[in-house]
PDB file of N, CA, C, O and CB in Angstrom:
ATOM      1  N   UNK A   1    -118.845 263.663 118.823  1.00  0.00           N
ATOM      2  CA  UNK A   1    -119.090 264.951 119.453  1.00  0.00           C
ATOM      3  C   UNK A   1    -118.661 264.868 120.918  1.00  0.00           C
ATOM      4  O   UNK A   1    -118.850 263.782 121.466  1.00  0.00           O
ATOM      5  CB  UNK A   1    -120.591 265.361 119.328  1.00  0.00           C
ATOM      6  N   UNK A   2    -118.105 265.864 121.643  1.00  0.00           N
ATOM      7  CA  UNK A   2    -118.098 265.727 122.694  1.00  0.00           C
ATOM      8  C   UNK A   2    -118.740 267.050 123.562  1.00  0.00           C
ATOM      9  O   UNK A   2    -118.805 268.266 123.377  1.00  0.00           O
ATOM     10  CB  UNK A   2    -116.867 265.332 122.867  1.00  0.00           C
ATOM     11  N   UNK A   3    -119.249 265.933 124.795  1.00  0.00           N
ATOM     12  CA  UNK A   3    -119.701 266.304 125.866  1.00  0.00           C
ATOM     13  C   UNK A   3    -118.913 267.540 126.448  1.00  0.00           C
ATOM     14  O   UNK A   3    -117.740 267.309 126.743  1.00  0.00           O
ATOM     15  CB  UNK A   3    -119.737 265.202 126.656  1.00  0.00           C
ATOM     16  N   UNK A   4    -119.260 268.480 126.602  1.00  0.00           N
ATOM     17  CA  UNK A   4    -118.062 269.501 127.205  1.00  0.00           C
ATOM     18  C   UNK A   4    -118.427 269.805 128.680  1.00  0.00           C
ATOM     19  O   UNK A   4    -117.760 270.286 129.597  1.00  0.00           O
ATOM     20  CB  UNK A   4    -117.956 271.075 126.320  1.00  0.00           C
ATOM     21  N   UNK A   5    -119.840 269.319 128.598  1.00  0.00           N
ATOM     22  CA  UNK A   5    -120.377 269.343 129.726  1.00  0.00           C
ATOM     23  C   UNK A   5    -119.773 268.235 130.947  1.00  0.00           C
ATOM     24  O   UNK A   5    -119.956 268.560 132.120  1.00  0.00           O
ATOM     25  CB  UNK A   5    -121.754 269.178 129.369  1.00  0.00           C
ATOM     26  N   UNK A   6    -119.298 267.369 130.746  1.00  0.00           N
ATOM     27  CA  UNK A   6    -118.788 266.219 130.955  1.00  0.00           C
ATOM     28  C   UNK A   6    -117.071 266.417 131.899  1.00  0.00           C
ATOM     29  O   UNK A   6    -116.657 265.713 132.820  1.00  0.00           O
ATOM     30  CB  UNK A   6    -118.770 265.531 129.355  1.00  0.00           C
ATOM     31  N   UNK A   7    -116.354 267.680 131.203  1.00  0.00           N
ATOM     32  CA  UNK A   7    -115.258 267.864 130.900  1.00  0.00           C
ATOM     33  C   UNK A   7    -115.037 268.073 132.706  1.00  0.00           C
ATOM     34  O   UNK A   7    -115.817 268.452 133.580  1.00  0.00           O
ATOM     35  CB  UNK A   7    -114.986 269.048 129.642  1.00  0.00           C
ATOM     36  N   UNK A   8    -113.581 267.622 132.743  1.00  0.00           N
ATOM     37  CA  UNK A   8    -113.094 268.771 133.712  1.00  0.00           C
ATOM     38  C   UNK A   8    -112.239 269.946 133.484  1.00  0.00           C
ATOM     39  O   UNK A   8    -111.776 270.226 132.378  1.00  0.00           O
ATOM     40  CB  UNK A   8    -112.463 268.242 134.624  1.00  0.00           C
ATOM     41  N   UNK A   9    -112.018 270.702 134.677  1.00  0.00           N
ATOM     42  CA  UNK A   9    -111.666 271.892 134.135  1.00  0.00           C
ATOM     43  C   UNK A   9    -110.354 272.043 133.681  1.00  0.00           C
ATOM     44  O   UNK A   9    -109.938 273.184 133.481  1.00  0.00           O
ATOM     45  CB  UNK A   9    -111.909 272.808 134.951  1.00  0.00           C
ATOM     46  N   UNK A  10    -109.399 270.758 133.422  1.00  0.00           N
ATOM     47  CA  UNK A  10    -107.865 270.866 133.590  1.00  0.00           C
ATOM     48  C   UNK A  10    -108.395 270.171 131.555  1.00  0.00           C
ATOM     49  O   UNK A  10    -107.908 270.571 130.497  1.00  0.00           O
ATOM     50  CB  UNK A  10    -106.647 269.536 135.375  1.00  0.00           C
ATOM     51  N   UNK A  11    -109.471 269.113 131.758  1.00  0.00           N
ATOM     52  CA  UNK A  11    -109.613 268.867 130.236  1.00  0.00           C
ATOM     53  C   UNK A  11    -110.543 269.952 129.132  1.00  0.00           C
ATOM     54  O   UNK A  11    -110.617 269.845 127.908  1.00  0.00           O
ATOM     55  CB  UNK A  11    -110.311 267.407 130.190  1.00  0.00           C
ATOM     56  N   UNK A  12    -111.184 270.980 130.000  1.00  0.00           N
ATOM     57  CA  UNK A  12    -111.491 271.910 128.918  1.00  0.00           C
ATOM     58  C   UNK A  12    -110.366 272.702 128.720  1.00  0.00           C
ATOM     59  O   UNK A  12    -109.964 272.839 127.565  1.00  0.00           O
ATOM     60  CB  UNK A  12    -112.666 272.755 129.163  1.00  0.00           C
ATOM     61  N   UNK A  13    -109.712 273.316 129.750  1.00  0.00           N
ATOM     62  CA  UNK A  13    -108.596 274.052 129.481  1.00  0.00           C
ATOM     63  C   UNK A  13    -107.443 273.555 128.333  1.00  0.00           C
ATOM     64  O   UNK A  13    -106.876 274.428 127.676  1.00  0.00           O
ATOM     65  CB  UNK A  13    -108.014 274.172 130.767  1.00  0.00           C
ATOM     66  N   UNK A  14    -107.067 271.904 128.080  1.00  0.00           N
ATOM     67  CA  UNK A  14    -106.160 271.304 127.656  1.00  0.00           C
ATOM     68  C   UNK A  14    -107.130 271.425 126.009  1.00  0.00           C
ATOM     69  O   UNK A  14    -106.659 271.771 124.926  1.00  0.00           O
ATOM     70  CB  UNK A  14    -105.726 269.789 128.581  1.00  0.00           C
ATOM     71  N   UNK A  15    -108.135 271.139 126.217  1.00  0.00           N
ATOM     72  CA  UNK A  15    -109.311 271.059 124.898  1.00  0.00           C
ATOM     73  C   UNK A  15    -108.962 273.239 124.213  1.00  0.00           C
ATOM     74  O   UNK A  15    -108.581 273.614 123.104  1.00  0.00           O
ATOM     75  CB  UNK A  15    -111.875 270.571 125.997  1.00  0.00           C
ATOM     76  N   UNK A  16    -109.214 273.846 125.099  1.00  0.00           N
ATOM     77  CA  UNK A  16    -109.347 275.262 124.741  1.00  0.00           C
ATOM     78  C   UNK A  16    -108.105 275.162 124.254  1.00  0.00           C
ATOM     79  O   UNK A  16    -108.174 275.518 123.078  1.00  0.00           O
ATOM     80  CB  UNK A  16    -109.672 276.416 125.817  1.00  0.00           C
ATOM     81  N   UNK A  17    -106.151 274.639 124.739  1.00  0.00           N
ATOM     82  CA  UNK A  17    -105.288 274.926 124.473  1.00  0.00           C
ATOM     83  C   UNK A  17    -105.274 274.694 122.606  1.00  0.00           C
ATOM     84  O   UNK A  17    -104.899 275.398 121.668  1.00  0.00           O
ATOM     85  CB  UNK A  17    -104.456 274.277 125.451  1.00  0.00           C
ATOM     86  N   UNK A  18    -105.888 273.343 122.725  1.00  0.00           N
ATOM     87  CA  UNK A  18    -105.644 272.773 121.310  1.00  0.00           C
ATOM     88  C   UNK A  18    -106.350 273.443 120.395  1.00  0.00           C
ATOM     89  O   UNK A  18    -105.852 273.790 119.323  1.00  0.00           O
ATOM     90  CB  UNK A  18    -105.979 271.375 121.140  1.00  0.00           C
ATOM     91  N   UNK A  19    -107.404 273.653 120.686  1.00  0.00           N
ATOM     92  CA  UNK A  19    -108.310 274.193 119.437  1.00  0.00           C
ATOM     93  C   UNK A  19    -107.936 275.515 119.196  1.00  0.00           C
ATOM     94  O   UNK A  19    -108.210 275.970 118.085  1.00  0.00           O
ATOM     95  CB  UNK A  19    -109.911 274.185 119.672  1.00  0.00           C
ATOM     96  N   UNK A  20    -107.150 276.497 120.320  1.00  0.00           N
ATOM     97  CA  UNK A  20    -105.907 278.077 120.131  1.00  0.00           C
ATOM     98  C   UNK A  20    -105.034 277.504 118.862  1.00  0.00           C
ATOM     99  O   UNK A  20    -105.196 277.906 117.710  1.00  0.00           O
ATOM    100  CB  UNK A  20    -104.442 278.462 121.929  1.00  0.00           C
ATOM    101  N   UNK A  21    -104.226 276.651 119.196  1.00  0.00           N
ATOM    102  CA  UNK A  21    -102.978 275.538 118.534  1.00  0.00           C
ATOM    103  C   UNK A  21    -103.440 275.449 117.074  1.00  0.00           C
ATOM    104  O   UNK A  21    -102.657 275.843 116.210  1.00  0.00           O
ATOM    105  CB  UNK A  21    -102.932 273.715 119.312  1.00  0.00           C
ATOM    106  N   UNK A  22    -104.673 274.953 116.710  1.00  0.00           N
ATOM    107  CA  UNK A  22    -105.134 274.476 115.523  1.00  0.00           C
ATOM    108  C   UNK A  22    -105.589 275.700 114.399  1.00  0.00           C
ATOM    109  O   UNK A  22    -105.565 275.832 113.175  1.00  0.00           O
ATOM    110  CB  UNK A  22    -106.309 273.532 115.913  1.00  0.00           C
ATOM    111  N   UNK A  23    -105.964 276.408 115.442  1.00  0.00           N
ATOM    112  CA  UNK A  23    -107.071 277.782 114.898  1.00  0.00           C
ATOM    113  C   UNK A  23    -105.433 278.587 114.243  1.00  0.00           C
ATOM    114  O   UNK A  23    -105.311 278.909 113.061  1.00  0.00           O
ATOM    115  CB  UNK A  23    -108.314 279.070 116.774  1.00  0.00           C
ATOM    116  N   UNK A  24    -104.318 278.785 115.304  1.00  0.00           N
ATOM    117  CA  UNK A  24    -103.185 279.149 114.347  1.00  0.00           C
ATOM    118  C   UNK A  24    -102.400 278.798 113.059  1.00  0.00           C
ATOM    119  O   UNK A  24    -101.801 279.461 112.212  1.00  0.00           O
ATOM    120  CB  UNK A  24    -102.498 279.134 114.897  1.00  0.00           C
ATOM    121  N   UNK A  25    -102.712 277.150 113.314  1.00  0.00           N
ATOM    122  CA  UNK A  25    -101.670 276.386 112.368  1.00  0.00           C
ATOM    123  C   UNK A  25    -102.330 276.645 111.176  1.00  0.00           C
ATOM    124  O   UNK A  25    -101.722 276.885 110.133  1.00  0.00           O
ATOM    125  CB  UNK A  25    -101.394 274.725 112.612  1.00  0.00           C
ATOM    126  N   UNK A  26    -104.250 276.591 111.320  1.00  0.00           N
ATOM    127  CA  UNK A  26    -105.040 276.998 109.884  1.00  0.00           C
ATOM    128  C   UNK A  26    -104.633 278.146 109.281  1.00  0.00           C
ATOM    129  O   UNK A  26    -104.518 278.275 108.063  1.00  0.00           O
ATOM    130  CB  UNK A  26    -106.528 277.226 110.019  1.00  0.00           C
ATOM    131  N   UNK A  27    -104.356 279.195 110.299  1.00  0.00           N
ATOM    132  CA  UNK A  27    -104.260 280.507 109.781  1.00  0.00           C
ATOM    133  C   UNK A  27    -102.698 280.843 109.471  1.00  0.00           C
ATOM    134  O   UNK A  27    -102.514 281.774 108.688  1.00  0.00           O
ATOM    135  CB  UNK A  27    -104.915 281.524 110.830  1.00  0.00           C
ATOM    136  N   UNK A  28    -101.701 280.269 109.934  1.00  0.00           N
ATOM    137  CA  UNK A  28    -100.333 280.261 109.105  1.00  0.00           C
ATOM    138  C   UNK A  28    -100.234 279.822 107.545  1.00  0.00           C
ATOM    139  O   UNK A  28     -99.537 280.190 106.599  1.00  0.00           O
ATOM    140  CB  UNK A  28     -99.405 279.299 109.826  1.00  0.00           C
ATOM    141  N   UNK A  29    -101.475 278.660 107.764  1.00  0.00           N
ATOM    142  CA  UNK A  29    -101.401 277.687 106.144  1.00  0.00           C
ATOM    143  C   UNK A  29    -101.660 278.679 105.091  1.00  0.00           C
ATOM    144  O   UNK A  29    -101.224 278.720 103.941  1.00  0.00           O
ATOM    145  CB  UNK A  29    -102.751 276.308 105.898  1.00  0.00           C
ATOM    146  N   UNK A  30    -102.652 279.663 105.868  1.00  0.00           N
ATOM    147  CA  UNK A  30    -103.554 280.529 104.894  1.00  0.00           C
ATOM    148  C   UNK A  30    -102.251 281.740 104.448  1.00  0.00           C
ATOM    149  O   UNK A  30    -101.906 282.066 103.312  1.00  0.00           O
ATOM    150  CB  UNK A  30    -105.233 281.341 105.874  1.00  0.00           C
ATOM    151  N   UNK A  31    -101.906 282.055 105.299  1.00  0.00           N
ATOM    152  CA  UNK A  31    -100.859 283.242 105.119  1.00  0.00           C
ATOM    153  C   UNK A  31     -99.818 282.907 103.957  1.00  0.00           C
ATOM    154  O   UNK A  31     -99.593 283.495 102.899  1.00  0.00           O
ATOM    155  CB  UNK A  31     -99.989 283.497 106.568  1.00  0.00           C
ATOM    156  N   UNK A  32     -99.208 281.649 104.575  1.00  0.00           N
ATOM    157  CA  UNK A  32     -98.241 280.962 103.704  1.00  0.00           C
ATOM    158  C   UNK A  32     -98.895 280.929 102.466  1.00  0.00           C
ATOM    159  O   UNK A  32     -98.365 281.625 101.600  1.00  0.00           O
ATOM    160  CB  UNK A  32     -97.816 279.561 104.160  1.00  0.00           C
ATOM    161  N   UNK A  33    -100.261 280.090 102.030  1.00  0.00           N
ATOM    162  CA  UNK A  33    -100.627 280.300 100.829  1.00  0.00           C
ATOM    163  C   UNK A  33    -100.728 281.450 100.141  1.00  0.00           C
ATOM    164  O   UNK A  33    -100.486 281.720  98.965  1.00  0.00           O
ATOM    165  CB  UNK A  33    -101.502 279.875 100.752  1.00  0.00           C
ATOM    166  N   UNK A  34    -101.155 282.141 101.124  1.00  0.00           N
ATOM    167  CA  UNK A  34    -101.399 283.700 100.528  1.00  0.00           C
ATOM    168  C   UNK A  34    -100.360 283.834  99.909  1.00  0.00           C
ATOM    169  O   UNK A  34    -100.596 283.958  98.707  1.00  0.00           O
ATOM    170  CB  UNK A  34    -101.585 284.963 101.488  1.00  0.00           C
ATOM    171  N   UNK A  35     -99.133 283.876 100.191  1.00  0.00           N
ATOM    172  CA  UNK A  35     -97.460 284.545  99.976  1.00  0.00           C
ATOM    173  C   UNK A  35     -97.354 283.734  98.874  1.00  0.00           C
ATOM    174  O   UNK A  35     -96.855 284.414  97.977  1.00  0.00           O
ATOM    175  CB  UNK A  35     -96.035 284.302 101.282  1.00  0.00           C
ATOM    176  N   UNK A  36     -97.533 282.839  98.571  1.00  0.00           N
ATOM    177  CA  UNK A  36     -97.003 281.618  97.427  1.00  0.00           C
ATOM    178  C   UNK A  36     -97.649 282.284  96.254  1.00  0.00           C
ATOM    179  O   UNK A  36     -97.036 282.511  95.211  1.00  0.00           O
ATOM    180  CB  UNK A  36     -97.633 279.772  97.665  1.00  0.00           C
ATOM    181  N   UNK A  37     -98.902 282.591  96.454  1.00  0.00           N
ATOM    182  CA  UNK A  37     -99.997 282.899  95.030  1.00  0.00           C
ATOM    183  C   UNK A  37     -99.432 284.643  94.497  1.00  0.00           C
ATOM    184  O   UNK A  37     -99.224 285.055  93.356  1.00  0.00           O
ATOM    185  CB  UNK A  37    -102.275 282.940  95.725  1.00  0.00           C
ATOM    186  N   UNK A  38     -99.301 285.431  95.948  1.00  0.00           N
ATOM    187  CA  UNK A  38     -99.053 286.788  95.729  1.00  0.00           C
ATOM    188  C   UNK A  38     -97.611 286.927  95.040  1.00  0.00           C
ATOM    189  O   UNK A  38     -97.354 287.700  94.117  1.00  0.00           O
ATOM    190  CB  UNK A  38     -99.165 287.569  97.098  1.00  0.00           C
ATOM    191  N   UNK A  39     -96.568 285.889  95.757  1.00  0.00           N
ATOM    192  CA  UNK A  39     -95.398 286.376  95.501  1.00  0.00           C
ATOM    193  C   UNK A  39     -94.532 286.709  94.676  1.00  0.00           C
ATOM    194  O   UNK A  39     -93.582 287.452  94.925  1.00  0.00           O
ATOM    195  CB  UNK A  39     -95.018 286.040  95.821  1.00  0.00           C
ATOM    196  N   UNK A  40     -94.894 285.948  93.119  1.00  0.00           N
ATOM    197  CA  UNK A  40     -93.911 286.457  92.004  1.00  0.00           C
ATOM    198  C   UNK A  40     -94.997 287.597  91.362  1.00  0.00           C
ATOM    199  O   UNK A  40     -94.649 288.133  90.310  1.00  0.00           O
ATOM    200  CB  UNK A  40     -93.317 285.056  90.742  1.00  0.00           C
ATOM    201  N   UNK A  41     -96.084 287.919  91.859  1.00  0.00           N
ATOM    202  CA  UNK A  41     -96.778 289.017  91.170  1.00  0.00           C
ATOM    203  C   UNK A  41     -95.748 290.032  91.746  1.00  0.00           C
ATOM    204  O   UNK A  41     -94.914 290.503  90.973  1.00  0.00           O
ATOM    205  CB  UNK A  41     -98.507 289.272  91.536  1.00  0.00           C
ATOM    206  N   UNK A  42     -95.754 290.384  93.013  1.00  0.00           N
ATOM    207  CA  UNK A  42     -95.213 291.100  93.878  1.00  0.00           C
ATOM    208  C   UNK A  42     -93.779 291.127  93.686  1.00  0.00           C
ATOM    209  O   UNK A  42     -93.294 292.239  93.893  1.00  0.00           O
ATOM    210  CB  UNK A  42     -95.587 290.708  95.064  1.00  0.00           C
ATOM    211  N   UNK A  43     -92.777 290.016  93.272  1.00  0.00           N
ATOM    212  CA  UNK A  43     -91.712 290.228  92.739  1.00  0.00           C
ATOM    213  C   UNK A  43     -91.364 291.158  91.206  1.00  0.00           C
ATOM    214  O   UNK A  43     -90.761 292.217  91.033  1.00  0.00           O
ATOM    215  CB  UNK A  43     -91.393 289.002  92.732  1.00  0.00           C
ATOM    216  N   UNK A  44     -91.680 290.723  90.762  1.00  0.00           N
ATOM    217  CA  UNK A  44     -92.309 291.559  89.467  1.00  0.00           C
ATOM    218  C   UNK A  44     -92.217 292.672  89.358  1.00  0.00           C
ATOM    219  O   UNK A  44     -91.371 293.239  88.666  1.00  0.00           O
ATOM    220  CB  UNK A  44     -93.502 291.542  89.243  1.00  0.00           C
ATOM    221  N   UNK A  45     -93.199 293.277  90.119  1.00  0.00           N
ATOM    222  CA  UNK A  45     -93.645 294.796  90.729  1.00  0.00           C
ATOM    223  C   UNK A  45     -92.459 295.311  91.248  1.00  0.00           C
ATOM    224  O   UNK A  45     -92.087 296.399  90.809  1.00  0.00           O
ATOM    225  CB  UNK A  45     -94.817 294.822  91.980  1.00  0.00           C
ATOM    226  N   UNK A  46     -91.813 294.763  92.069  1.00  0.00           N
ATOM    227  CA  UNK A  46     -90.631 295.408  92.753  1.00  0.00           C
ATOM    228  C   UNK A  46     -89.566 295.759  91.997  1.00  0.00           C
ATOM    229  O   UNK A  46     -88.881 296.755  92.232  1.00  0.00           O
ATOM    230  CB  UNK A  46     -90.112 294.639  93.708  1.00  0.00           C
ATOM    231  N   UNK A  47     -89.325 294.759  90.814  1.00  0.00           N
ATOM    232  CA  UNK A  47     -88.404 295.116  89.739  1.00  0.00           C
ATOM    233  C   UNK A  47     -88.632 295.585  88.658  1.00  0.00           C
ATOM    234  O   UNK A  47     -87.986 295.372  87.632  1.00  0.00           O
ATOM    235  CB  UNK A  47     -87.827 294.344  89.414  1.00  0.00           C
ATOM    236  N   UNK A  48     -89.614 296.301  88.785  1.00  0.00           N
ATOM    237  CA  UNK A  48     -90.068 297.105  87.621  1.00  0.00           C
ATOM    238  C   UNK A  48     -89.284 298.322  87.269  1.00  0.00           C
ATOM    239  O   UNK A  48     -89.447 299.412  87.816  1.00  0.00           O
ATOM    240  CB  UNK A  48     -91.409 297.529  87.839  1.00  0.00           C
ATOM    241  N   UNK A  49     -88.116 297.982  85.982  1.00  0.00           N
ATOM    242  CA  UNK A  49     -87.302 299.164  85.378  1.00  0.00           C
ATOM    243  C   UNK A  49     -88.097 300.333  85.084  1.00  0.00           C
ATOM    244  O   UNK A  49     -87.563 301.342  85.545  1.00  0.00           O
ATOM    245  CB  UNK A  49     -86.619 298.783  84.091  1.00  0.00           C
ATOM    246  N   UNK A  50     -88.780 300.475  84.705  1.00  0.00           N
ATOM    247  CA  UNK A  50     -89.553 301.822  84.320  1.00  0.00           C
ATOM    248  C   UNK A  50     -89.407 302.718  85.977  1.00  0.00           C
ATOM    249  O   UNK A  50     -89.750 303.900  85.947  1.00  0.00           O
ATOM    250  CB  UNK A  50     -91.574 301.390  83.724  1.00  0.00           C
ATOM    251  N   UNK A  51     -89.092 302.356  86.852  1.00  0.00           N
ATOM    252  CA  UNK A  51     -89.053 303.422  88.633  1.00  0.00           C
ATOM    253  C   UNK A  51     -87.816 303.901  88.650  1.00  0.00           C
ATOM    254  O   UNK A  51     -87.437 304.599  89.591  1.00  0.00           O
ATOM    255  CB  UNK A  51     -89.213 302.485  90.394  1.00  0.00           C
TER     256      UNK A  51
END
């Protein structure tokens, strides 16, 4: 665990940068997954002869 109390302000700032950094890379993974599971449903749909 860390002390944040401890921190200085150039290492909370560098600490705040990373955990911005991380909080995105989770939420790209999620998107990307999203697209993988959705995507041949959604292909499908788009080529639907009956339109």
């Amino acid at each position: 665990m860390i002390d944040i109390e401890r921190l200085s302000e150039a290492e909370l700032i560098a600490l705040h940068n990373r955990i911005v950094d991380r909080l995105r890379e989770l939420q790209q993974q999620r998107v990307q997954q999203g697209m993988t599971q959705v995507s041949p449903w959604r292909c499908g749909e788009l080529h639907d002869e009956r339109r």
